[in-house]
C-alpha positions as CSV (number, residue, x, y, z in Angstrom):
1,X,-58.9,82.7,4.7
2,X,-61.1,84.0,2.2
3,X,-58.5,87.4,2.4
4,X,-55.7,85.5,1.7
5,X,-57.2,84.2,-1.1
6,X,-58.3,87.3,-2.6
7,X,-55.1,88.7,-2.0
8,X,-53.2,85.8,-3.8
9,X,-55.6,85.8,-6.7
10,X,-55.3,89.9,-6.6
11,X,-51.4,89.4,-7.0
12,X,-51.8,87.0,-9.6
13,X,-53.9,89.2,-12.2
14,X,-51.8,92.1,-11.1
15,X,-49.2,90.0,-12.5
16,X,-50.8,88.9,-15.5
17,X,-52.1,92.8,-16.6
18,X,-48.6,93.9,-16.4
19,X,-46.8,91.1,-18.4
20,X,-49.4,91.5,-20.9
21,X,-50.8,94.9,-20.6
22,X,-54.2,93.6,-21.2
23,X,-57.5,93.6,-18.5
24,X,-59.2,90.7,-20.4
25,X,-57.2,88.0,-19.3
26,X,-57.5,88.9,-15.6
27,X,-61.3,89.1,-15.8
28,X,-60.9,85.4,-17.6
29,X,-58.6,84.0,-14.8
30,X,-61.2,85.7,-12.2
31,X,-63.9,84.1,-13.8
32,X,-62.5,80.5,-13.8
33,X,-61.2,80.3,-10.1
34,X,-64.8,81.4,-9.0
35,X,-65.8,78.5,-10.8
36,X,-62.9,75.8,-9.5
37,X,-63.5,77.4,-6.1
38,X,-67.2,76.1,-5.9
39,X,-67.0,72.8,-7.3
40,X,-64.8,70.9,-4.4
41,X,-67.8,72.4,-2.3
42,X,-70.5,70.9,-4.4
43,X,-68.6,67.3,-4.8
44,X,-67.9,67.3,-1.2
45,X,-69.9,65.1,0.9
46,X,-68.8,65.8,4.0
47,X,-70.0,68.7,6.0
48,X,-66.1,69.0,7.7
49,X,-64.9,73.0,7.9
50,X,-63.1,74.5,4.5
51,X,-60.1,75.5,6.7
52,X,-57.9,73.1,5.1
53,X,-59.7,71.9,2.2
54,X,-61.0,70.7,-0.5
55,X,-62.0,74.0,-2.2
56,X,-58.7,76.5,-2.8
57,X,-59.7,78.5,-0.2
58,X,-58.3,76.2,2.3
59,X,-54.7,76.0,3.6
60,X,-53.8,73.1,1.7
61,X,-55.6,74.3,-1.6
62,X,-54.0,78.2,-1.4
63,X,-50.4,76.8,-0.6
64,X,-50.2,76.3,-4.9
65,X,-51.7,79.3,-5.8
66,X,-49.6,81.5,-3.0
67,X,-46.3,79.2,-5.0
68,X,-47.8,80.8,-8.4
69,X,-48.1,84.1,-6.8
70,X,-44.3,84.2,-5.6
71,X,-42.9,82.7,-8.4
72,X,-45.0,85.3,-11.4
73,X,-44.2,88.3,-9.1
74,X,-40.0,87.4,-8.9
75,X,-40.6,86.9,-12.8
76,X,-41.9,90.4,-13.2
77,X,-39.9,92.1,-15.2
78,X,-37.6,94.7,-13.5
79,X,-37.6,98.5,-14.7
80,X,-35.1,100.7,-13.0
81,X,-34.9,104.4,-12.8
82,X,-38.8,104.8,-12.5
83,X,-39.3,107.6,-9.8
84,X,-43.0,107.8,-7.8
């Protein structure tokens, strides 16, 4: 899980350096979900496994950020004629 969660988060700050050609803002956005990810753990009271929640790691908790993912990467913009 914790992957898929990199890998969403790694899309998104890919995402965010190339609309705004900047590292900051990913190391900003980095920062803050390592903070939100730890504080559903440290409110929780029950000792129940993380696979579906409450922290964003979980299934229910990475289903919005895999929708952000999808929907800034289909917003990227297009450049055509760009050889490898």
């Amino acid at each position: 899980m914790m992957m898929a969660v990199c890998m969403t988060i790694g899309s998104i700050c890919a995402c965010v350096m190339v609309i705004s050609n900047n590292v900051t803002y990913c190391a900003i956005i980095h920062g803050v979900v390592n903070v939100i990810g730890e504080i559903p753990v440290f409110l929780s009271v029950t000792h129940k496994s993380g696979l579906l929640g409450p922290n964003p790691t979980g299934l229910i908790g990475m289903f919005g950020l895999i929708v952000c993912a999808v929907i800034m990467f289909l917003r990227l913009p297009k450049q055509e004629g760009q050889q490898i």
